[in-house]
N, C-alpha and C positions, 0 to 999 in steps of 0.2 A: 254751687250746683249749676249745671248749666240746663241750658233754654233749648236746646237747638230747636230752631224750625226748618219750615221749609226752604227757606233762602242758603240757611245754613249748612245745615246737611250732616253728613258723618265727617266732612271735615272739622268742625270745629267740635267735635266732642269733650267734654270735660276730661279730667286727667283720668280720672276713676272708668272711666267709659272707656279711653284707650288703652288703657294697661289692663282690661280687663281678662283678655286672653294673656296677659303675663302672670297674674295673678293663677291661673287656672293650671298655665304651664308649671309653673313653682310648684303648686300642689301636686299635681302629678308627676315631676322629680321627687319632689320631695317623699311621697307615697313610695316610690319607685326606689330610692335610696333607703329607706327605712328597713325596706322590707329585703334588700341586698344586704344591709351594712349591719344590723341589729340581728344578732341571734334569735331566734324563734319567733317575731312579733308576729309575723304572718301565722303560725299554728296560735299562736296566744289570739289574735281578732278572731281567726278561723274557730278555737271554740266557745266563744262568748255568742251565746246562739240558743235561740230557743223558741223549739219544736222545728231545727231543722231551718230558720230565720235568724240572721246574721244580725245581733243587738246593733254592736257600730255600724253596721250600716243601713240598719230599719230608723237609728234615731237619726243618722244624716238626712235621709231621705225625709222623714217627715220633719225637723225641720227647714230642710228647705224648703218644702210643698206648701208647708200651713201658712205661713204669708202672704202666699202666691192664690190659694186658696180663700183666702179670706177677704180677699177683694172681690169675689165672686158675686154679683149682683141675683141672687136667685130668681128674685121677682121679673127677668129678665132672658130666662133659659126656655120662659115657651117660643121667644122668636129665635132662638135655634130649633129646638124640636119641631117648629112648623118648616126650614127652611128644608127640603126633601133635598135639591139637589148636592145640599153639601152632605147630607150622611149617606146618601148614595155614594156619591162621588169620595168620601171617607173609606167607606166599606170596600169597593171597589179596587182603590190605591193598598189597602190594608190586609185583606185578605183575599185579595185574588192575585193583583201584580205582584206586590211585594212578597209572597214567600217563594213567584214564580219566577221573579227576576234572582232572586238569592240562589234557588236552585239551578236555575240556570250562571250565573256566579262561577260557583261555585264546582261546578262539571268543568266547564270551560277553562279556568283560572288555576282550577289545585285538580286535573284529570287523575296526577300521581299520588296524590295525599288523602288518602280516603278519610281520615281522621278527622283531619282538619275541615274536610270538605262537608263531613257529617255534622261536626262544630256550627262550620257556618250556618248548613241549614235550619240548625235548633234557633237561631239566633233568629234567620228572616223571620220564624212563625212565629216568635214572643215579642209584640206589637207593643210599643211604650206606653205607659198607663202614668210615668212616679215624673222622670227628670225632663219631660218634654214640656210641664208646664211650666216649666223656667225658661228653659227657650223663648218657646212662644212668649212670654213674659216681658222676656227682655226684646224683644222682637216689634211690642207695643202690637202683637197678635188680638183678638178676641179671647177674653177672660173666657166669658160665659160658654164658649163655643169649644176652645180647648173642656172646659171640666166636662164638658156632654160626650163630646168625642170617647178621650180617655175612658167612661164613665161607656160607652159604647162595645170599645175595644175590650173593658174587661170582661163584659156580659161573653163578647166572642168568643175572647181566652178560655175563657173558662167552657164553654161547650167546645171548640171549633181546633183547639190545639193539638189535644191528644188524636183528633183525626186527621188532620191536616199534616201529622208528625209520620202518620201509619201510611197517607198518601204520598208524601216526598220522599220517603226513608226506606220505603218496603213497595206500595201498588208502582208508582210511577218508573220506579227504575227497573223494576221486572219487564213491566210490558215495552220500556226501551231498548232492556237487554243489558242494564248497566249493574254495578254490584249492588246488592242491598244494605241494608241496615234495621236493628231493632232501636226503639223509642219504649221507654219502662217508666210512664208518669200517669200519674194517678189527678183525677178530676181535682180532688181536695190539697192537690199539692198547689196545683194553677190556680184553684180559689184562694188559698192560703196568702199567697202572694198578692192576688188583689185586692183582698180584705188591709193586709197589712200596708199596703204601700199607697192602693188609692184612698181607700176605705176609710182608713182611719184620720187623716189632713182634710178628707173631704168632711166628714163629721164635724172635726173639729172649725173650721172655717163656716160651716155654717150656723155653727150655734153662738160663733160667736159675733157672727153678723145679727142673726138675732137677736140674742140678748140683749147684744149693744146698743143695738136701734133702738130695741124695746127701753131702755134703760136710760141712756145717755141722749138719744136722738142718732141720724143719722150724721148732718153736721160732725158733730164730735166724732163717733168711730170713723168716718171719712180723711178727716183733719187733723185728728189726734191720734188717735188709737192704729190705724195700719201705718202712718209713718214713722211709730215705737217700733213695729214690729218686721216692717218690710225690709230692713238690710238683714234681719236673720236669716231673709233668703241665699244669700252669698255666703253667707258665716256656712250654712248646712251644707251647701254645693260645694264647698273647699274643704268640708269636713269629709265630707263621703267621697272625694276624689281621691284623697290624701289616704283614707283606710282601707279605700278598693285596691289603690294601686300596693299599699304596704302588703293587704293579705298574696298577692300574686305577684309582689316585685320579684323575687328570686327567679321563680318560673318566668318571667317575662326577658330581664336582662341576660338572662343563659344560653335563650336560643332567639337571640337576634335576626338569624337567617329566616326561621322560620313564622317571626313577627311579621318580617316584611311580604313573605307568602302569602301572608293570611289576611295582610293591610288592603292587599292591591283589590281583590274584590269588593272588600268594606267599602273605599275609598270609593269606589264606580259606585255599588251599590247607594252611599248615602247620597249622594252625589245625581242620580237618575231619577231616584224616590223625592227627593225634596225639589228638584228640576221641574219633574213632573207633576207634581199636587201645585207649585206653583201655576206653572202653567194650564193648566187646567181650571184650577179657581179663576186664574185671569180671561180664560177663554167661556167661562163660566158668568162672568161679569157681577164676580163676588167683589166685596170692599178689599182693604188690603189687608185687610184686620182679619177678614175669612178667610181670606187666600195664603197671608202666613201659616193662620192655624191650621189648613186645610195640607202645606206642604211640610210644618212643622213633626205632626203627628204622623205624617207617611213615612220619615222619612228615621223615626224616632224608635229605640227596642229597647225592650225591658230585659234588659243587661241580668240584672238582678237572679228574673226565671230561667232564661238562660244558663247560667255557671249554673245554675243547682238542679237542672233538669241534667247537663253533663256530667258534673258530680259525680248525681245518686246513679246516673244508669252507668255510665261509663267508668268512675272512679277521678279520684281529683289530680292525679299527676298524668291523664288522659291527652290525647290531643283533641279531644274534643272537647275537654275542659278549657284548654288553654284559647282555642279559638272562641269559645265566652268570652276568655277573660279581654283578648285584643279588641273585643268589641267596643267598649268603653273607650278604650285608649285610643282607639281613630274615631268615635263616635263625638265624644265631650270636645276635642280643637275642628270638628269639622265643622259642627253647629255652633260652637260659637263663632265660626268666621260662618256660616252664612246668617246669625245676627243682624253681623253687618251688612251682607250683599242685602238683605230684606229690607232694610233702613234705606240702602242704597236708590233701589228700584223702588221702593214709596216714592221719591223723588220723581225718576221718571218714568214712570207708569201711573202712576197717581198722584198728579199735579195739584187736583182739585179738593182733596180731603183737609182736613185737617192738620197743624204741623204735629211734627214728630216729636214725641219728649224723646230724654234724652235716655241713654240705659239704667243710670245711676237713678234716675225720676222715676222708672219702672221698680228699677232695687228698693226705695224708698217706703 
């Protein structure tokens, strides 16, 4: 297992550290291939589903989360809750830039593709709640800070989506003159999703920090018990990669052209969003541990509500489905390379903290 500190750096990352976007890659061929080369897999994952929530990839999801969760110091969450400018400065990056920059995206980028262009903006306004706290995780982010966030954004989601949907999709582009679009999502669809994806890892991580405590001491679950359980993180992150990509590989590898349409926005977009909460937290004169999770979470979308808000209004061989589904596929290699740049710029921009574990010390 390696050490890195500060001397060290991201150069000398353990083997497991650097191959870990190889490892991510593979899964996402792999998904990719299955779902090409295998007769029906993608309709067989696609009906394994219940109330409308995809089984394979609600159990990826939680576990990856519960791990990540479970390190979660509760006794520790009121010095988030008191710290104002970073859930400003949250709120701000999340529901005000970022569905303004996607929209703006998304005009600019795909002017001919109304479908896609529709896609994309479903995507800006469903704000990452499940797979950003692995990011930030592995990022050596603020634990405590991510689950509040997240835990923030879904309270949003769930009031702030289906109007925010009616504002980009239908007010905004009348009064510019541009074409419209309808949005058909229902409150309890948005809550459904964050019941299931944050809800339930966040449950389960804290009861079992209690218990544990209560039980063993804290000692032993610190020592013992999260480092049984913390490479389950990765085991669930290559699970859910691997069944996303299966259920919409066919659809993905067919129209290549119009993947790469759909990439170039994404690619600016995560790109500006996670640029910007950086910088911001640094101008902010947050740690660096704020300032990941502050550009992790901007820059982060719930994939997940996304495809199934395109889905159910649009239909699933839609292009506004498919522009869901591209979301993951330049979201998942983009944040895990800026992992690294985040590792990177701990070094020089914060000299004086603390050294850096390593990724695999995070997986653990």
């Amino acid at each position: 297992m390696s050490t890195a500190d500060g001397s060290e750096g991201v150069g000398r990352l353990s083997t497991l550290d650097r191959l870990l976007p190889v490892w991510i890659g593979l899964a996402m061929v792999a998904g990719l291939l299955l779902g090409r080369w295998v007769p029906g897999i993608g309709d067989v994952l696609s009906a394994v589903e219940v109330d409308g929530i995809s089984l394979p990839i609600a159990v990826g999801l939680l576990v990856m989360m519960y791990p990540v969760l479970a390190k979660v110091r509760c006794d520790r969450l009121d010095t988030v809750t008191s710290d104002r400018r970073m859930l400003a400065a949250s709120l701000v990056l999340n529901w005000v830039l970022g569905p303004a920059l996607m929209f703006a995206l998304a005009w600019l980028l795909l002017p001919d593709l109304p479908e896609y262009r529709t896609g994309l903006v479903i995507v800006g306004l469903a704000r990452c709640i499940a797979m950003v706290v692995i990011w930030n995780d592995l990022a050596c982010g603020d634990r405590e800070a991510a689950a509040v966030l997240v835990a923030l954004n879904s309270v949003f989601q769930v009031v702030a989506f289906a109007v925010l949907g009616w504002f980009y999709l239908e007010a905004l582009p009348a009064w510019l003159g541009l074409e419209q679009a309808a949005l058909d999502v229902s409150a309890w669809q948005i809550a459904r999703s964050v019941l299931v994806f944050l809800g339930v890892p966040l449950l389960l991580g804290w009861l079992s920090r209690t218990w544990g405590e209560r039980i063993r001491g804290r000692e032993w679950y610190e020592t013992a018990f999260l480092p049984r359980v913390g490479p389950w993180a990765l085991v669930g992150l290559l699970f859910t990669i691997v069944v996303l990509f299966a259920v919409q590989g066919e659809q993905v590898t067919s129209r290549p052209l119009d993947v790469a349409r759909i990439a170039l926005p994404l690619l600016v977009y995560f790109a500006l969003m996670w640029g910007g909460g950086f910088l911001l937290g640094r101008a902010l004169s947050m740690t660096y541990e704020r300032t990941t999770t502050l550009a992790f979470t901007a820059a982060g979308n719930n994939f997940e509500l996304a495809i199934a808000v395109a889905i159910a209004t649009f239909g699933v061989t839609s292009g506004q489905a498919l522009a869901g589904v591209v979301g993951p596929l330049i979201e998942v290699p983009v944040l895990v390379g800026l992992v690294y740049v985040s590792l990177a710029l701990r070094e020089r921009l914060f000299p004086r903290q603390s050294p850096i574990p390593s990724v695999e010390e995070n997986v653990r």
